[in-house]
C-alpha positions as CSV (number, residue, x, y, z in Angstrom):
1,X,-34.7,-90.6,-144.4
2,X,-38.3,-91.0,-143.9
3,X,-40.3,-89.6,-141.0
4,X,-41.7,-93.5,-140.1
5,X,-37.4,-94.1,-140.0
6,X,-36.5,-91.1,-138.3
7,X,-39.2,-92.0,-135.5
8,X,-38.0,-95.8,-135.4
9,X,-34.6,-94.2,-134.4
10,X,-35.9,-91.9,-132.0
11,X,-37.3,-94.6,-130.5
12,X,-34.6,-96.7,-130.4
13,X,-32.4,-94.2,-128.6
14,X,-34.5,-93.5,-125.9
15,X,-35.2,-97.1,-125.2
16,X,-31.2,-97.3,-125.5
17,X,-30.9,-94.8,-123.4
18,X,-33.8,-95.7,-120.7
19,X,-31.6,-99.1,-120.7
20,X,-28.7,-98.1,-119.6
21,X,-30.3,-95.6,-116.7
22,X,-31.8,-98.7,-115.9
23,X,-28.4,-101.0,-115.4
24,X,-26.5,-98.4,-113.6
25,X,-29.8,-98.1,-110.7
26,X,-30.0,-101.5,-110.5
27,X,-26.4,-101.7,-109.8
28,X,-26.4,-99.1,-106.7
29,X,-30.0,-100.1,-105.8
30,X,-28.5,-104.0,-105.7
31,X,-25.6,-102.7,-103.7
32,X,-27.5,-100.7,-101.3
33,X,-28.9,-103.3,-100.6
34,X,-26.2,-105.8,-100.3
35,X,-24.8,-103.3,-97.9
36,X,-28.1,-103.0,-95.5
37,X,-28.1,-107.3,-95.2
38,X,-24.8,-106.5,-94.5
39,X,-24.5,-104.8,-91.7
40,X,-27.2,-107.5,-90.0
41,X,-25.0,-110.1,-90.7
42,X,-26.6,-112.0,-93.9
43,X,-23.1,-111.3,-95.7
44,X,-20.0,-112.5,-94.3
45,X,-16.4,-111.2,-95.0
46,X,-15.3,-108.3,-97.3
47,X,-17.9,-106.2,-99.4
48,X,-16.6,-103.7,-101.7
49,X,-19.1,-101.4,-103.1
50,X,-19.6,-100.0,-106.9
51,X,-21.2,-97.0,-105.6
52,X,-20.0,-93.8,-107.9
53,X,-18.7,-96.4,-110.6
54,X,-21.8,-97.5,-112.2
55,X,-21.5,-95.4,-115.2
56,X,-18.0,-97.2,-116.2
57,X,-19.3,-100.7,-116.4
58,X,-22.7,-100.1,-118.0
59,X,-21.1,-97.9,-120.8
60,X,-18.2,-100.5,-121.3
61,X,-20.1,-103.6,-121.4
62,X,-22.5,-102.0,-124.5
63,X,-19.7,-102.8,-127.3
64,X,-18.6,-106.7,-125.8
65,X,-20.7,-109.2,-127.5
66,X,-21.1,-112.3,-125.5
67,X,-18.2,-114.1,-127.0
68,X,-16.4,-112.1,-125.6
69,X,-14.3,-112.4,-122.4
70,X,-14.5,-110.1,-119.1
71,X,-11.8,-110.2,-116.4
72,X,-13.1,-108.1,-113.4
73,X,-11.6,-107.0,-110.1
74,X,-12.8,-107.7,-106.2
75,X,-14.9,-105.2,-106.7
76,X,-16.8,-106.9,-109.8
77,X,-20.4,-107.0,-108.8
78,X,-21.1,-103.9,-111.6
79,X,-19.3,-105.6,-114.2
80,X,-21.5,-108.6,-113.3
81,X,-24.8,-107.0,-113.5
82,X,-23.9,-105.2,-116.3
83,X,-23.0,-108.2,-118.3
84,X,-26.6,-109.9,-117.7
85,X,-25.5,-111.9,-115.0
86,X,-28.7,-112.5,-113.0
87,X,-29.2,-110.7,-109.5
88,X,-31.0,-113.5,-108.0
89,X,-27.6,-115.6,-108.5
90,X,-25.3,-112.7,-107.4
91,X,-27.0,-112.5,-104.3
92,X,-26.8,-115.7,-103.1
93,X,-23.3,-115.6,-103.7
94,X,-22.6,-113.2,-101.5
95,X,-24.8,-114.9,-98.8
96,X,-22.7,-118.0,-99.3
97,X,-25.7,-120.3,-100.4
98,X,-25.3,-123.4,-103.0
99,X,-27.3,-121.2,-105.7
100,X,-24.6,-118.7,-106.0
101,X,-23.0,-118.1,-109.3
102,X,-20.2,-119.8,-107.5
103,X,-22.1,-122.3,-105.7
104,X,-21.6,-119.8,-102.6
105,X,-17.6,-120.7,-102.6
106,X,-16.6,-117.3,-104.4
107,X,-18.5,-114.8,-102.2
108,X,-18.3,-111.5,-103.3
109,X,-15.0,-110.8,-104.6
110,X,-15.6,-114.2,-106.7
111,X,-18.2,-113.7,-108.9
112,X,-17.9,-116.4,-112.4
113,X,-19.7,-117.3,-115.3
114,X,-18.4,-119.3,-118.1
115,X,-21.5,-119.6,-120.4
116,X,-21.3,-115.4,-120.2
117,X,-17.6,-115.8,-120.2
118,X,-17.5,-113.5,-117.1
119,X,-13.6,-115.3,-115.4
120,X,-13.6,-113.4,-112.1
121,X,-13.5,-111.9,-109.9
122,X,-9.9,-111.5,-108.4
123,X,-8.9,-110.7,-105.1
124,X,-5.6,-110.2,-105.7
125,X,-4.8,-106.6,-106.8
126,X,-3.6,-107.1,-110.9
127,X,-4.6,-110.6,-110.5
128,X,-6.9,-110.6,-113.5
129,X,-4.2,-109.1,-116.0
130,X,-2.0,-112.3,-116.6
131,X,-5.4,-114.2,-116.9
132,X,-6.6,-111.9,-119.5
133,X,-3.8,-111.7,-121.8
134,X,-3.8,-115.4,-121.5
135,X,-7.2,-115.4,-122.9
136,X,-6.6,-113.4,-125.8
137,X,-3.6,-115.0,-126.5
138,X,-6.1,-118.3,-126.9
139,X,-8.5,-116.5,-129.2
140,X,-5.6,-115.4,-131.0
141,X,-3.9,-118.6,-131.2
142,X,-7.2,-119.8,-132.7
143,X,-8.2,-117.1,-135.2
144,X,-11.3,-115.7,-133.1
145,X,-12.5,-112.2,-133.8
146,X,-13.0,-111.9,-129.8
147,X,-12.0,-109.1,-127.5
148,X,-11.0,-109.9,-123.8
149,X,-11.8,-106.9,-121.6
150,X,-9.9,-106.5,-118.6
151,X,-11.2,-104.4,-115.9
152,X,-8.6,-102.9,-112.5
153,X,-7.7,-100.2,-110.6
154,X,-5.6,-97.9,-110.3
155,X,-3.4,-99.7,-107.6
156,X,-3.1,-102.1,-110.1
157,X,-1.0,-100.0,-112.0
158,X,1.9,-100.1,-109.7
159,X,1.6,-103.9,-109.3
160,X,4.4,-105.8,-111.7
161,X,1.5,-108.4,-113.5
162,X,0.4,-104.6,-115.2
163,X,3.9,-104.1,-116.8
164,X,4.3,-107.3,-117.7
165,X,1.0,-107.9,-118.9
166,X,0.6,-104.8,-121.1
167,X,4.2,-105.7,-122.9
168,X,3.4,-109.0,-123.5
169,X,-0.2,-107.9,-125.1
170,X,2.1,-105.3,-127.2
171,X,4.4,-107.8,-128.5
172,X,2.2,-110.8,-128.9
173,X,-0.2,-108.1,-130.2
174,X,-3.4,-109.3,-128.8
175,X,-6.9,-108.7,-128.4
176,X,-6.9,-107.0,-124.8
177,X,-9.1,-103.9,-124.5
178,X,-7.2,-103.0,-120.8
179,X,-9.7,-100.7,-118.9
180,X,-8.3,-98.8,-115.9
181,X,-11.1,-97.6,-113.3
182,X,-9.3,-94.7,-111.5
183,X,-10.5,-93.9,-108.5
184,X,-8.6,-92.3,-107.4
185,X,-7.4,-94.2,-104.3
186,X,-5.9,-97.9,-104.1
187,X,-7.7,-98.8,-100.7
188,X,-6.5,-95.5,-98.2
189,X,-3.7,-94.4,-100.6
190,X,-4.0,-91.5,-102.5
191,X,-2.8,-91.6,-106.5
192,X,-0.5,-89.2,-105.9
193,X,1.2,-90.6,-102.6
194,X,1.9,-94.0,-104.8
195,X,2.5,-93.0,-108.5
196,X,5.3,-90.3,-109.8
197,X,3.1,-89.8,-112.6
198,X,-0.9,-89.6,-111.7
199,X,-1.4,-90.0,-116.1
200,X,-2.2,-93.7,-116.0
201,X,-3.0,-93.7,-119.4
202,X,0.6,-92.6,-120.4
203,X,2.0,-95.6,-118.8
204,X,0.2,-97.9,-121.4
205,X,2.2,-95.9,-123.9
206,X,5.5,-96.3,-122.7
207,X,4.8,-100.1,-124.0
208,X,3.6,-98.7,-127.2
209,X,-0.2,-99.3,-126.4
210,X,-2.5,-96.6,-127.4
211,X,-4.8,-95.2,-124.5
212,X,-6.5,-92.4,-123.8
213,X,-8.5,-90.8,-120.8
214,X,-12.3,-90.7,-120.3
215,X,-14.6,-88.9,-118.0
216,X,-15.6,-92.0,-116.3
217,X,-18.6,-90.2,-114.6
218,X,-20.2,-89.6,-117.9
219,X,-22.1,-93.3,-119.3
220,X,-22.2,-91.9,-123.1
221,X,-18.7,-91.0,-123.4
222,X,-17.8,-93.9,-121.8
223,X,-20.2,-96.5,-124.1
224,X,-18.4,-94.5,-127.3
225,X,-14.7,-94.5,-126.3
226,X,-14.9,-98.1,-125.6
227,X,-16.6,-98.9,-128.9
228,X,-14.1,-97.4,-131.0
229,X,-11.3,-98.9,-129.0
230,X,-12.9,-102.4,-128.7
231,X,-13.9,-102.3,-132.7
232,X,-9.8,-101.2,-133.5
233,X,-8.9,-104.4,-131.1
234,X,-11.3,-106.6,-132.4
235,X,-9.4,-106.0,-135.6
236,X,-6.4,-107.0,-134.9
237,X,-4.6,-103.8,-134.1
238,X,-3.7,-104.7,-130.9
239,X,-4.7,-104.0,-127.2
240,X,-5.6,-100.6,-126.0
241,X,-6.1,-99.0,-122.8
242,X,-8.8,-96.6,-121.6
243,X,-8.3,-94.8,-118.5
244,X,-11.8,-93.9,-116.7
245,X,-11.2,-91.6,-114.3
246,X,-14.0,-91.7,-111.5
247,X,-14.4,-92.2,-108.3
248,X,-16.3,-94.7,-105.6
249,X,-18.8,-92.7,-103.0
250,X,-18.3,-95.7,-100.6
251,X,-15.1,-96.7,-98.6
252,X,-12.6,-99.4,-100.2
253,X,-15.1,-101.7,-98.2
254,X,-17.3,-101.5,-95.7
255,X,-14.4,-102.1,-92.8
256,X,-13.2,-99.3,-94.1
257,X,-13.1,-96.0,-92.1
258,X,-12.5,-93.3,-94.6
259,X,-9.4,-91.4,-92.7
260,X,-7.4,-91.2,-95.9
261,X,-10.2,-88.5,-97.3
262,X,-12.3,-85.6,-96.1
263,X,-16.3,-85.7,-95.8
264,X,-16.4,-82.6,-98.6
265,X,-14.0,-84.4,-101.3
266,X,-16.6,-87.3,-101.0
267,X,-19.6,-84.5,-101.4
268,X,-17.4,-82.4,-104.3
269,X,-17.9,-85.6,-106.1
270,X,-21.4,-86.8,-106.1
271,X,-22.3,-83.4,-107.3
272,X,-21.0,-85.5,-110.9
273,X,-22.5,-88.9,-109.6
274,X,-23.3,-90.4,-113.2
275,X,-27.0,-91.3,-112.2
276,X,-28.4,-88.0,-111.5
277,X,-26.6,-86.2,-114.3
278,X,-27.5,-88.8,-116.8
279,X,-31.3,-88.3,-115.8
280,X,-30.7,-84.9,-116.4
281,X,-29.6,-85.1,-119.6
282,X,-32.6,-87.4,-120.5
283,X,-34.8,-84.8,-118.9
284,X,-33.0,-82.1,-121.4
285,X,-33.6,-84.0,-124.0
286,X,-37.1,-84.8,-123.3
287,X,-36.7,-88.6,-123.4
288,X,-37.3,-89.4,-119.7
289,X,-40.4,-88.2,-117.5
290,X,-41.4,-89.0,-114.2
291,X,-43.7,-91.7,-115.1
292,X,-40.7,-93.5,-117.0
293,X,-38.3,-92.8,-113.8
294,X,-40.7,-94.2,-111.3
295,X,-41.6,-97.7,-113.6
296,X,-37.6,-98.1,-114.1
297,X,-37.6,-97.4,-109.9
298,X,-40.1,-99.9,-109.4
299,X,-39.1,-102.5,-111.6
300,X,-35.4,-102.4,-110.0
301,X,-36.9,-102.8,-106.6
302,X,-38.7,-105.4,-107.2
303,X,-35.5,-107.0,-109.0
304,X,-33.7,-106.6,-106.3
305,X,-35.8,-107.6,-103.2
306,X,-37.1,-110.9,-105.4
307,X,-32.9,-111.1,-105.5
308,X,-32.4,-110.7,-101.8
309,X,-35.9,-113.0,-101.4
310,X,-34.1,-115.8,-103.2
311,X,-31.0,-116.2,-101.7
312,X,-32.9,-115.9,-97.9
313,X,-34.6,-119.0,-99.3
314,X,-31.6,-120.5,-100.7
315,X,-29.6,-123.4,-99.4
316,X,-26.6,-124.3,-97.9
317,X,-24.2,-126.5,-99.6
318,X,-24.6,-130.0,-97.8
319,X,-22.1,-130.9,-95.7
320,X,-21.2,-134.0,-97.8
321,X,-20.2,-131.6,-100.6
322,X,-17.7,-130.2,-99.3
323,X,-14.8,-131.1,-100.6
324,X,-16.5,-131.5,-104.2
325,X,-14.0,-129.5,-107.0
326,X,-11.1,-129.7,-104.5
327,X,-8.1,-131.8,-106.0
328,X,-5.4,-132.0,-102.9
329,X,-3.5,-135.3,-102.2
């Protein structure tokens, strides 16, 4: 290897790298913000808040190319972003205006995209799992080298559609990469209140789908277990699982009041919040200085406000529109 080659690839990693520090702040700074027009009002209904997660979705989505097919959860505004969705379209979603990525119909837990093949968005807990299998069973049916990824919870787990789902994946043998965000808590129940056994990844097994268990705090490990996985899927071996255990900073949403947990669990965690430790590791390995931090800073901010700035200029849908896409006798 040359040094002009070894220097290219230097400089390739650390504007890899630089990248995906820069999706995971745009993702909290986007939903610190969401969560300040929130509580004037600009948002109606439910908001529920990536905060703590941002390392699963960034690393995840490196490995999906854009034929590929994401199925998210209620609490898919990460997975949106992370996908290249544009901010300026989630926001007005989730103030209900016409310029919404779902013509302000979806709101927040309703996020879609068809040209990025982003389908939802689901409130309902495991809601997304039949829909993705669904989806791979299409590709499949069709000879496409795709992957769907399907993104839930952990409360998903004990729903039936996650059974079902994964045993249908196994037996059809199709190209679902099922990702598991564990946070530890489905809404105000602890894991350990609802499951007998707290290994989610050993219940993908038990259908003969290998999975395995990532630190879901960490953006590098996360990015490399879901390459291998999605590259083994992609060739026809069959869906996988990966478990990323993490955990959110914020409540299941912002009506929530936190009694299930104490004020110290919340602070135990963030000392592994995946945005601080992964500038640290850029600091270590002397591919991030301040100068860097505060451009990436800026340039989010300004993302984000011009985000915010467009949907407070955005408009309604007209009245006579309505009942435009709604097919009832």
């Amino acid at each position: 290897m040359t040094a002009r080659t070894t220097r290219s690839s230097s400089a390739a990693k650390k504007q890899h790298y630089l990248d995906l520090l820069r999706q995971m702040l745009l993702i909290r700074r986007f939903e610190e913000r969401s969560s300040d027009v929130y509580q004037v009002g600009k948002i109606r209904g439910f908001l529920h808040l990536y905060i703590g997660e941002e390392g699963v979705a960034v690393g995840a989505m490196q490995t999906l190319t854009p034929e590929d097919a994401i199925v998210s959860t209620y609490r898919e505004h990460g997975h949106a972003l992370a996908r290249g969705m544009p901010a300026n379209e989630l926001m007005a979603e989730l103030y209900g205006k016409a310029t919404g990525c779902s013509k302000g119909r979806g709101g927040s837990m309703h996020f879609f995209d068809a040209e990025r093949r982003f389908y939802g968005g689901y409130a309902i807990v495991g809601g997304g799992l039949p829909i993705a299998v669904g989806l791979a069973l299409a590709d499949k049916l069709m000879g496409r080298k795709r992957v769907t990824a399907c993104f839930f919870g952990d409360g998903a787990v004990a729903e039936g559609e996650f059974h079902e789902s994964l045993n249908l994946a196994k037996l059809w043998n199709l190209p679902v990469l099922f990702v598991c965000e564990n946070n530890l808590y489905a809404m105000g129940t602890a894991l350990a209140v609802s499951h007998s056994v707290t290994d989610l990844a050993s219940k993908a097994q038990a259908y003969g789908v290998p999975s395995q268990a990532i630190d879901g705090m960490d953006v590098l490990a996360i990015e490399a277990a879901t390459s291998e996985a999605a590259a083994r899927v992609r060739a026809s071996d069959g869906p996988e699982m990966l478990e990323m255990r993490t955990y959110r900073f914020r409540g299941h949403s912002l009506a929530d009041p936190e009694l299930y947990r104490t004020k110290e669990e919340v602070e135990r965690w963030k000392e592994h919040d995946p945005i601080p430790a992964f500038i640290q590791k850029l600091r270590d390995l002397q591919l991030l200085g301040d100068p860097d931090l505060e451009q990436i800073e800026a340039s989010v901010k300004q993302e984000v406000e011009a985000a915010v700035a467009f949907a407070e200029a955005s408009p309604w849908e007209p009245l006579e529109d309505l009942t435009k896409d709604v097919t009832a006798s």
